[in-house]
C-alpha positions, 0 to 999 in steps of 0.5 A, a space after each residue: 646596227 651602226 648610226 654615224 651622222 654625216 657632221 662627224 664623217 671627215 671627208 676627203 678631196 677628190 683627186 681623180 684626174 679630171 676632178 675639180 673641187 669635189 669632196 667625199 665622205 664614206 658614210 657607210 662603207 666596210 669600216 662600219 661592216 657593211 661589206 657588199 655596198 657604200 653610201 658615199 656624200 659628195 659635195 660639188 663646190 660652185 664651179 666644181 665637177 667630177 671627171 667625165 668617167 666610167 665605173 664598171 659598177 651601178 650607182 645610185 645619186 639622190 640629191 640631198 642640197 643645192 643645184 647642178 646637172 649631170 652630163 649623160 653619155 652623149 653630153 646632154 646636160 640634166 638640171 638637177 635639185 634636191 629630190 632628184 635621183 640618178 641611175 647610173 649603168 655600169 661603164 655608163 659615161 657621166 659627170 656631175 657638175 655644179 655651174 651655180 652659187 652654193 655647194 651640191 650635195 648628193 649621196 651616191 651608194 654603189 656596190 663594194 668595187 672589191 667583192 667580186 
């Protein structure tokens, strides 16, 4: 068993193309042993957003703090808050966003990308 709080993560900046102000923590990945699936944190600054992308994977987003809206594949914009949680299909276009005052917080736990 491995217990790790997320304070004692470093995280780092996102820097995909089409990021803004977007930070990530591996809160539980294969550094801790788990091999098949990742809990990740992101934290979305006021004004911030991820790309506009597409994974090959599933994804799971529960947001923890703060407010936002994801954008679904046809552009339609989703207000989101804390207790809100987002399935997201593989190769499903999305983007999560924070238009307002204080940081966004939401883990999001996908599938190890290489373990095929």
């Amino acid at each position: 068993m491995k217990i790790k709080r997320d304070s004692e993560i470093e995280g780092a900046v996102v820097e995909m193309e089409g990021a803004k102000d977007v930070t990530m923590k591996i809160l539980i990945g294969p550094d801790d042993g788990s091999q098949n699936i990742i809990m990740r944190l992101f934290t979305v600054s006021p004004g911030g957003h991820t790309p506009y992308h597409t994974h090959d994977f599933e994804h799971l987003v529960k947001v923890l703090a703060g407010t936002g809206v994801v954008v679904d594949k046809d552009g339609n914009r989703h207000d989101l808050s804390p207790g809100h949680n987002v399935f997201v299909e593989p190769n499903e276009k999305h983007q999560f966003a924070n238009p307002h005052s204080e940081p966004l917080e939401m883990t999001c736990t996908i599938p190890n990308p290489d373990v095929k």
